[in-house]
C-alpha positions as CSV (number, residue, x, y, z in Angstrom):
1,X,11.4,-6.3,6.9
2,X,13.9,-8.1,4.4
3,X,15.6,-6.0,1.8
4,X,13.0,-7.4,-1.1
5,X,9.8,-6.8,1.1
6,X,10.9,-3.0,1.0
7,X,11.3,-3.1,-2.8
8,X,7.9,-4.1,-2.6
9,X,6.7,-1.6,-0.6
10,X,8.6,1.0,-2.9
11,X,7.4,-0.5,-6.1
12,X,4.1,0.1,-4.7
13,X,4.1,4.0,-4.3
14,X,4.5,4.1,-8.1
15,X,1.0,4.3,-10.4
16,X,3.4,3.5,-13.5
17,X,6.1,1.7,-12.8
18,X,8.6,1.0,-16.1
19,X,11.7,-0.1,-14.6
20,X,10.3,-3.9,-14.9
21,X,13.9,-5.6,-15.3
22,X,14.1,-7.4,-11.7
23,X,17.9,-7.6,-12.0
24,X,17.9,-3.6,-12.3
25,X,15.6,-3.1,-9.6
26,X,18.1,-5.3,-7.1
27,X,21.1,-3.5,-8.1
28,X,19.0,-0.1,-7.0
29,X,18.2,-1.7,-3.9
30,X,21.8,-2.5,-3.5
31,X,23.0,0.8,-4.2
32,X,20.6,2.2,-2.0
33,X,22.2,-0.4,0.9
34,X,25.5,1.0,0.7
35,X,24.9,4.5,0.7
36,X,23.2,4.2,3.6
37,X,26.1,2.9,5.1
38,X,28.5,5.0,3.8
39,X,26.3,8.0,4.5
40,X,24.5,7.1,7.4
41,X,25.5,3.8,8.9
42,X,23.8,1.6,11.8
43,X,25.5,0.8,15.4
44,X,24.0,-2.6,16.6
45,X,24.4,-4.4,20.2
46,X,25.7,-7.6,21.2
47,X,25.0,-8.5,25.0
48,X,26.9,-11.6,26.4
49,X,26.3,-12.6,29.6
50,X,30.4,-13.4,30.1
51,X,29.9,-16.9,31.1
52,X,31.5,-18.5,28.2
53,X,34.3,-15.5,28.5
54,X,35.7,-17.3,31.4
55,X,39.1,-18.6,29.8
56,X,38.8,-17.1,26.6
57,X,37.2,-13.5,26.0
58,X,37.2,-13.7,22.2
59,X,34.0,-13.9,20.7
60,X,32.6,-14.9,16.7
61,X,31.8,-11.6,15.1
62,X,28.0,-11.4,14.5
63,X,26.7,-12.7,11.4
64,X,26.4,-8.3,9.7
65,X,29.0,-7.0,11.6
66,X,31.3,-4.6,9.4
67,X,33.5,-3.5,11.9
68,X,33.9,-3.6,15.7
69,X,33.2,-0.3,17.7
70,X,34.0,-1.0,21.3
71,X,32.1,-1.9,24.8
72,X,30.8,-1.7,28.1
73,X,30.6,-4.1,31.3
74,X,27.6,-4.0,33.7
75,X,28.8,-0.9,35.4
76,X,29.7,0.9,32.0
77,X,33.4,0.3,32.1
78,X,34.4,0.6,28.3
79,X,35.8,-2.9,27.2
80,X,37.9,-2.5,24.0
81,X,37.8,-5.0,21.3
82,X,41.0,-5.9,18.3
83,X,39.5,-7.7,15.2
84,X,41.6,-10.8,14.3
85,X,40.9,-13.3,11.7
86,X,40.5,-16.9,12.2
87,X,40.0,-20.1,10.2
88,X,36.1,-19.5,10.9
89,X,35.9,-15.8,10.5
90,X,36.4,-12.5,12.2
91,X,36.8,-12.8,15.7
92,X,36.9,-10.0,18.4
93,X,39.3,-10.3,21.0
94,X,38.2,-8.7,24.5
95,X,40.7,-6.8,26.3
96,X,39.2,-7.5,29.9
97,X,41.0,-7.5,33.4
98,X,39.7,-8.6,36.8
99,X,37.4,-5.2,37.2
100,X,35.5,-5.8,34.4
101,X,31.6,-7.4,35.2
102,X,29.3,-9.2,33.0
103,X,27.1,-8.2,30.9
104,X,29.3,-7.5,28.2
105,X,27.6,-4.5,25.7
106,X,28.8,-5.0,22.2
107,X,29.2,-1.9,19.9
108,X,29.5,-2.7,15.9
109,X,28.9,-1.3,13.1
110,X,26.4,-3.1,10.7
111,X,26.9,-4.2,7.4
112,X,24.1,-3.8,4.7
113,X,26.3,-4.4,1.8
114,X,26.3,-8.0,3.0
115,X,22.9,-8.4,3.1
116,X,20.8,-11.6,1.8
117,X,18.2,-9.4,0.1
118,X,15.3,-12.1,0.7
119,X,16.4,-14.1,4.7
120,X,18.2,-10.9,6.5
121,X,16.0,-8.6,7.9
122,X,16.8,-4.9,8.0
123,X,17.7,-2.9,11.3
124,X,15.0,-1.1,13.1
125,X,15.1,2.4,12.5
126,X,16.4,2.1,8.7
127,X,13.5,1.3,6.4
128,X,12.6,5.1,6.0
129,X,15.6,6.6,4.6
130,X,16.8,3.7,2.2
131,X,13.3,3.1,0.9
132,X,13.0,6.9,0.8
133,X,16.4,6.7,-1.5
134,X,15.5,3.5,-3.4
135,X,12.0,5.5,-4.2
136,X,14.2,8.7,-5.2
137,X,16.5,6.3,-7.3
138,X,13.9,4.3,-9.2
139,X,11.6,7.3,-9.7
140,X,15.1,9.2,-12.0
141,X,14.7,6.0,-14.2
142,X,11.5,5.7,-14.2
143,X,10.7,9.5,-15.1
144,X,13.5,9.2,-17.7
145,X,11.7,6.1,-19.7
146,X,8.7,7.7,-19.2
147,X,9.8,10.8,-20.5
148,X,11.2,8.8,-23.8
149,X,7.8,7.1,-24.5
150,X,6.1,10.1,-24.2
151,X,8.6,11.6,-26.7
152,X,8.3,8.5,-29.3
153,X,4.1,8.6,-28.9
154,X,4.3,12.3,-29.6
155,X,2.8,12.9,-26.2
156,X,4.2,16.3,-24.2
157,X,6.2,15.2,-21.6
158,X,6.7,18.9,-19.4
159,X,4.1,17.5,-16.8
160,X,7.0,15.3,-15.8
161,X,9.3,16.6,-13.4
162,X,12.9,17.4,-14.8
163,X,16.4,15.7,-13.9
164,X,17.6,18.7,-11.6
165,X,14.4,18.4,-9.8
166,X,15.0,14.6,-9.9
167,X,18.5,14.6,-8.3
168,X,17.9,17.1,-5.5
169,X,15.1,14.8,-4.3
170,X,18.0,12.1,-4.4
171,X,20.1,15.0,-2.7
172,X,17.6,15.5,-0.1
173,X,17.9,12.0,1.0
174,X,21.2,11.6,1.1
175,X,21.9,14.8,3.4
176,X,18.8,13.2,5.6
177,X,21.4,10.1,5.8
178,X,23.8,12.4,6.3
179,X,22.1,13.8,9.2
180,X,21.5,10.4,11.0
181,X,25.0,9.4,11.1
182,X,26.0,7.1,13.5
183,X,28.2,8.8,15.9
184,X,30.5,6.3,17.8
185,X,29.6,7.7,21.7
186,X,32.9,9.4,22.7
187,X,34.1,7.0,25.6
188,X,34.4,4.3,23.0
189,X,36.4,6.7,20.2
């Protein structure tokens, strides 16, 4: 599902929606990206089989790769990785000896603030929370406008749900990111 197909879905769950300004609605769905990375994060795998490792283990950082994490040959020996820049982008050196066996297992950590909203596809496993936020995020500005046209039409507005109760739904969310953390496996740290 691409960043824009959840918008979708998100838009959906609302009977009135009044936050119509597309431009608005993306920079929601971008703010709801990055704190889910800063809150919660994503590890993502890279297998290489180690053939083209032969002479030179360094490998082109995947395309949503925010930082490198660390690694694991076929028998789970940890295989350590140093970021270094290069004419064509990041690069991730391998620190391997003889010992080491392919399969090389890839840890990094994925980058959702990078995104292309309509081509990249979200993780599995991440939909939930950051359309949960987006939802929590849209529904404070929506409730807000609606509140102000009830106010201007002279309509009573108290069957609308108030800001505190707004912003501990937001709350909620966040400490369910909060909760899913990433947690870099300790024989990589």
């Amino acid at each position: 599902m691409t960043p824009l197909d959840l918008l979708d879905d998100v838009k959906a769950r609302f009977p009135l929606l009044l936050v119509q300004d597309t431009g608005q609605q993306q920079r929601l769905l971008r703010l709801a990206l990055r704190t889910y990375q800063d809150k919660a994060g994503h590890i993502a795998a890279l297998r290489l089989d180690g053939s083209s490792l032969a002479a030179d283990p360094v490998v082109t950082a995947p395309p949503h790769a925010l930082a490198p994490i660390g690694g694991v040959d076929a028998r789970g020996k940890t295989v350590f990785l140093h970021e270094q820049d290069s004419v064509s982008g990041p690069q991730w050196a391998l620190a391997l000896d003889a010992t080491h066996e392919p399969p090389f297992t890839l840890r990094y950590f994925f980058d959702f603030a990078g995104l292309d909203l309509a081509a990249d596809s979200l993780p599995h496993g991440t939909v939930g929370l950051i359309g949960d936020y987006l939802y929590a995020l849209l529904d404070i500005l929506n409730t807000q406008r609606q509140r102000q046209v009830n106010q201007a039409s002279e309509i009573p507005a108290d069957h609308l749900r108030g800001d505190a109760e707004l912003l501990q739904a937001k709350e909620n969310v966040e400490l369910a990111m909060q909760e899913q953390q990433a947690i870099i496996p300790s024989i990589m740290a």
